[in-house]
N, C-alpha and C positions, 0 to 999 in steps of 0.2 A: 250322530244318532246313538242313542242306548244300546244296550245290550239286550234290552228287553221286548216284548211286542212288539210290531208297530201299529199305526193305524194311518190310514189317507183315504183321501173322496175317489181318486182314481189311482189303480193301480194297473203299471202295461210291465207284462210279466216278455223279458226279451226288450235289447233296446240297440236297436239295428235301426235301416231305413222305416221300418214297418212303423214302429213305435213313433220315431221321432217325429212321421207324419199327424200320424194318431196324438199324441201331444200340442204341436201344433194348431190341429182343428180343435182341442180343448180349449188351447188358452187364446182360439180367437174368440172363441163365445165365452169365455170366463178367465179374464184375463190375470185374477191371480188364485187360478185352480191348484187348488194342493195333489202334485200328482206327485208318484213314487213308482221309480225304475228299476228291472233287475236287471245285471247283467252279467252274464258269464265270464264276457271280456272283462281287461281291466282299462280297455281303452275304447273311443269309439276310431274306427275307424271304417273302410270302401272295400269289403270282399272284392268287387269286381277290380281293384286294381294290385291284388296279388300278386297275379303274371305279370302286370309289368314292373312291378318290384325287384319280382324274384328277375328279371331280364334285363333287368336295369336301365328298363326306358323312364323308372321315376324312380323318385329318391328315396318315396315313402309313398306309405297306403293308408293318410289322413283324407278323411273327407272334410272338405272347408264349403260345404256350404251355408247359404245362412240361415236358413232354415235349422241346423243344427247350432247353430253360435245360438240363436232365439231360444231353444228348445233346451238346452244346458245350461242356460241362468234361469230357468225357470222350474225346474224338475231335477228332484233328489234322486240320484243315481245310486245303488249300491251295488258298487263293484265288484267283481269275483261271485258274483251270489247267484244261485239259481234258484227258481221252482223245485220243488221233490213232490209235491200233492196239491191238488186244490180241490177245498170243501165247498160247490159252490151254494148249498143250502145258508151254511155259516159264516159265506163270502170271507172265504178265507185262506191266504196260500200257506203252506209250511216252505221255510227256504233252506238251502243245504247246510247251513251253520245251527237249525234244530231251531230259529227264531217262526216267526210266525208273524204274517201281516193282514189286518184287514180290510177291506176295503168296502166303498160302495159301488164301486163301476168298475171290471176287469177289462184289461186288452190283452191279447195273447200274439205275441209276433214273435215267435222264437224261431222260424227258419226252420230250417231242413238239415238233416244228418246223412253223412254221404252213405250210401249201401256198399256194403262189405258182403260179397258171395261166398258162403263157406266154400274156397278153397283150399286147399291143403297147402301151408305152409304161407298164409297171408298176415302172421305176426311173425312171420321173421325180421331183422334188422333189414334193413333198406327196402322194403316196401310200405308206402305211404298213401296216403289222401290228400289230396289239396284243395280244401273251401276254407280255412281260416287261416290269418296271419301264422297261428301255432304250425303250421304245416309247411307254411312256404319259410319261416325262422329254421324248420326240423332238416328239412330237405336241404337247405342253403349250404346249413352245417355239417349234413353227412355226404354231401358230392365235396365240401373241399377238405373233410378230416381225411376223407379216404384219396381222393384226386383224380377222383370215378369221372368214366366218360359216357358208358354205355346204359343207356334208359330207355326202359318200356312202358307205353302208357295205352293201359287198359281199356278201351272206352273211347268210341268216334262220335259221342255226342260235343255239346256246347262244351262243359268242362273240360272234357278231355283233349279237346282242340288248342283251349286259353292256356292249357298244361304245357302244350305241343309248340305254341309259339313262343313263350317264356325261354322253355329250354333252348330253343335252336338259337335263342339270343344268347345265350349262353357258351354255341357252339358244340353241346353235345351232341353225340350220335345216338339217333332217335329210331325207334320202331313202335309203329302205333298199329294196335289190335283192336281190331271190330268185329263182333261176333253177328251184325245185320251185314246184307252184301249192299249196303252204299253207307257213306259216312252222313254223319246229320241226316240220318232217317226219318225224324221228325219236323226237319225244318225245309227240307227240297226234296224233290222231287228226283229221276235217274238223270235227268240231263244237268241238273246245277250240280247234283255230287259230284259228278263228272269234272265239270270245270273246277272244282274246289279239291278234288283227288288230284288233279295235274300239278293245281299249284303248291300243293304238297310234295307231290313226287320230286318238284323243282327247285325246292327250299332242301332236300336233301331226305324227306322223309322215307321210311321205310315203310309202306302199308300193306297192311295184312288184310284182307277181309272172312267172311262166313268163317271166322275160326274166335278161341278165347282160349282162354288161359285154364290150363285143369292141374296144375302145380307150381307152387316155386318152391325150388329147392336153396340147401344152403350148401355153400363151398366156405372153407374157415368161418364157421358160424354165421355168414352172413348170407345172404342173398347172392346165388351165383350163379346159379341157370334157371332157364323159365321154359317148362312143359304144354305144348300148346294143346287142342283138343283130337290135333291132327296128327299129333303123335312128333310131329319136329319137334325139336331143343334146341330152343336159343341160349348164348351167352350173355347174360344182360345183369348188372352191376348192381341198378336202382330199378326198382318200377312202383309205376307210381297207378292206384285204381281209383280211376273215372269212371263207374260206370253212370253215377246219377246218384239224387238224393232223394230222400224220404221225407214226411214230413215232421216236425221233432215232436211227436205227439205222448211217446210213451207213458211220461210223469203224469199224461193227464188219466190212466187207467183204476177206474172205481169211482170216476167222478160225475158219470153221468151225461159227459158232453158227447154228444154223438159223433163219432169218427166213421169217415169213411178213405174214399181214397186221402183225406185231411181231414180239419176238421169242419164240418159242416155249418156252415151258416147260412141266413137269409138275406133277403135283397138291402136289410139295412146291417148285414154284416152281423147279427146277434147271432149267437152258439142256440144250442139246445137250451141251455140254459141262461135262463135269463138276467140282464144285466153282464153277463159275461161274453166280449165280441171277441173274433180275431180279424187277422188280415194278412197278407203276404205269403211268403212260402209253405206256411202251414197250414192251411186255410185251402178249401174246397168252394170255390164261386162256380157261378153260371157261364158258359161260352155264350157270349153274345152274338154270334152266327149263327150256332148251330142248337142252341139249348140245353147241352149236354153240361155234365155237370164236371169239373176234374178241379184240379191243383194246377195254375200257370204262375211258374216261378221267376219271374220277370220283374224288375226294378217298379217300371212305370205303371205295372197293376199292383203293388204292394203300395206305391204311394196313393195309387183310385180309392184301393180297398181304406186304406186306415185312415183316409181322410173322411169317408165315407162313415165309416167306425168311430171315431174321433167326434165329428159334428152330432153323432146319435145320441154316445153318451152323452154328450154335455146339452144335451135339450131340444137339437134343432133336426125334424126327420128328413134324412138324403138316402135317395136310394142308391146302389149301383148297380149302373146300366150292363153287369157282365163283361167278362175278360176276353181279351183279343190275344190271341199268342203270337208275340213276335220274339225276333231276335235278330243280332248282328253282328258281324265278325270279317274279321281283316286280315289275312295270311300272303306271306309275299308277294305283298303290293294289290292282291287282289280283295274285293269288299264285296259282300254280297249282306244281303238282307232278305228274311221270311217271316211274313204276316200271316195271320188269318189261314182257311182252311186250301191248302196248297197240295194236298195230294187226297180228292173226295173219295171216300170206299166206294161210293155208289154213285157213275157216272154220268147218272140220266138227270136231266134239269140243270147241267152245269155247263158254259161255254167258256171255250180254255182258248186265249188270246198269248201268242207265242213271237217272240221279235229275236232272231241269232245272226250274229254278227262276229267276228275275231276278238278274242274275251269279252263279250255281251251277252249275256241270257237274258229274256225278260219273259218269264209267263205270268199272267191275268186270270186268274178263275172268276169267271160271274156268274150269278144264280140270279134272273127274274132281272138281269140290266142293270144289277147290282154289284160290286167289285165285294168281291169276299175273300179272296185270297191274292197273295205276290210271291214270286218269287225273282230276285232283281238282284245281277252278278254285275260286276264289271261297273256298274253304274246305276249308283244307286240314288243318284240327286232325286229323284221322285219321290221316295219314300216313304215320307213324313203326310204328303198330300195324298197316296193313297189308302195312309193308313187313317186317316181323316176320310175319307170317302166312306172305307168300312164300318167307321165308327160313323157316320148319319146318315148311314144307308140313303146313299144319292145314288139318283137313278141316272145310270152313262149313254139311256137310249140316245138322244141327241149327239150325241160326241161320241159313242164307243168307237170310231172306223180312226179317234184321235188318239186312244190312251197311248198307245206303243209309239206316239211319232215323238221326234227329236226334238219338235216347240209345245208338248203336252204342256200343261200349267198352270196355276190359278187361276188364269183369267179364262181357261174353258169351260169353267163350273159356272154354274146358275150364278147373277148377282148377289142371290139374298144368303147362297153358302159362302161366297166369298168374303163378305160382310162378316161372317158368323166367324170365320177362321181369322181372319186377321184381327181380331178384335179379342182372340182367347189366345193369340199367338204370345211365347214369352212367361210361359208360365215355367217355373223351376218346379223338376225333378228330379 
């Protein structure tokens, strides 16, 4: 391409999972759509497989699905390049090399920017973030310039955990700090953190909880003790902050798109402004449980949303049905998984179905005979199917006294849902 202008029918500003879906549903309904890509990266590759990079349970962190192979012959990528402003009266992005693109149709899927606490002394050398390749390449290189052993990682959510099992693959000596009193406060409830603290404790970790970090200090310029809130001082080499991400919204300020906890869109994924959609980690959808509105930063609603996004602009109106927050995670040898709404503020109209066993947890939250939340340790074979129950609100009056037994299963559901499931089964995400 020139130097100069550009111009294209679609333009998907970020080109992650979000985009790539979003693309997709363009050029199935317009299959030689001139669409144009930015990307900060200069490569595509699988944030989620970071940690096992950086761990060395894989060689690399390319994503080979085909959905991208399809998506890459079809769509101009300009690498290295960001967003700085978009005019969306003029439909128009400015990008960081001072060029300018216009378009007819925007997508916005630029993901999430990890939160950085003004703490005192959090740009020193050896303290990092870990959500992009740049960070797990940063960190690789300065635990073996220096031959460091001892790391702290900030934050007992999702991130902070994928942080936590990279390293101990690694063999470093680990202390993990959580300023909530259970780890994954967001995804279980006191009795699963429970079982996922042990198996922590058992992998060698060092856990801290109701405490954070209110210093790091430097020893020979770099990072060499870390100041808790509780007044202890740890020795610790690297540490790394996890507390969570944000949505990457800031470039969009003056432009009129409504931001809230993201940015704000409707059932058919459009911004405030019109012709301009997002989708994925930036993007504020609807919880389809509960109605509430937030940011679920999850793989498999970032591909709902932008396929959602994708089919709009290009002609054909889809709604989406609202976001289900799940997630998944595997720490020495133990799996658990949390869907849906798993720990209710308000505990009236809710029945909570509970199954404990010698590493087994299974809790069931239902509202009206309906499965609305999981939380499932030790064994998590069900999970797909009850996250499917959530998603078409199927009524378990007839079966509930089955969910928690050992032969639960497709074939306890109505016919005409089983029909329905096996027939949308096999769909890549």
């Amino acid at each position: 391409m020139s130097k100069g202008d550009l111009r294209t029918k679609y333009l998907l500003v970020g080109f992650s999972v979000a985009s790539w879906w979003a693309a997709k549903a363009i050029l199935d309904l317009e299959k030689d759509a001139e669409i144009v890509a930015l990307s900060e990266e200069k490569e595509c590759y699988s944030r989620p497989l970071i940690t096992y990079a950086l761990g060395s349970k894989s060689e690399g962190v390319a994503y080979h699905g085909q959905v991208l192979k399809e998506v890459l012959n079809s769509v101009a990528v300009l690498w290295d390049t960001r967003a700085v402003k978009l005019w969306p009266e003029q439909k128009k992005v400015e990008l960081s090399d001072g060029r300018n693109v216009s378009f007819d149709k925007a997508f916005i899927g630029v993901g999430g920017v990890p939160i950085l606490p003004p703490i005192p002394g959090i740009d020193l050398p050896g303290v990092f973030t870990f959500t992009r390749k740049k960070d797990m390449e940063l960190l690789r290189s300065y635990l073996k310039e220096f031959g460091l052993k001892k790391v702290l990682v900030l934050g007992g959510g999702f991130i902070g955990l994928k942080t936590c099992e990279a390293l101990l693959e690694m063999g470093l000596e680990l202390t993990l700090v959580e300023l909530a009193p259970r780890l994954l406060s967001n995804m279980l409830d006191e009795e699963g953190s429970s079982y996922l603290e042990e198996a922590l404790r058992n992998a060698g970790l060092k856990v801290i909880k109701e405490n954070t970090v209110s210093e790091f200090r430097a020893v020979r310029n770099r990072l060499g003790e870390v100041v808790l809130q509780s007044g202890e001082r740890l020795s610790e080499e690297v540490a790394i902050v996890a507390i969570g991400v944000r949505p990457n919204v800031d470039w969009l300020s003056g432009s009129g798109v409504e931001i809230d906890r993201g940015i704000v869109v409707d059932e058919f994924q459009m911004t405030s402004r019109e012709d301009v959609y997002a989708g994925g980690d930036c993007a504020q959808t609807k919880n389809a449980l509960t109605g509430e509105y937030g940011v679920v930063a999850i793989w498999p609603e970032a591909v709902a949303q932008s396929r959602v996004a994708g089919s709009n602009m290009a002609g054909k109106q889809v709604r989406y049905p609202g976001s289900i927050p799940m997630n998944s995670l595997e720490f020495g040898g133990m799996a658990l998984v949390s869907a849906g709404l798993v720990n209710p503020r308000d505990a009236r109209g809710f029945e909570v179905l509970v199954r404990k066993e010698k590493g087994i947890y299974k809790k069931i939250v239902l509202k009206d005979d309906r499965v609305v939340g999981i939380v499932l340790v030790g064994d998590i074979e069900k999970a797909g199917l009850f996250v499917y129950m959530m998603r078409e609100q199927i009524p378990v009056t007839d079966f509930k006294d089955q969910l928690l037994a050992e032969n639960f299963g497709l074939v306890s559901l109505p016919k005409n849902y089983r029909k329905h499931m096996v027939e949308g089964a096999g769909i890549e995400v």
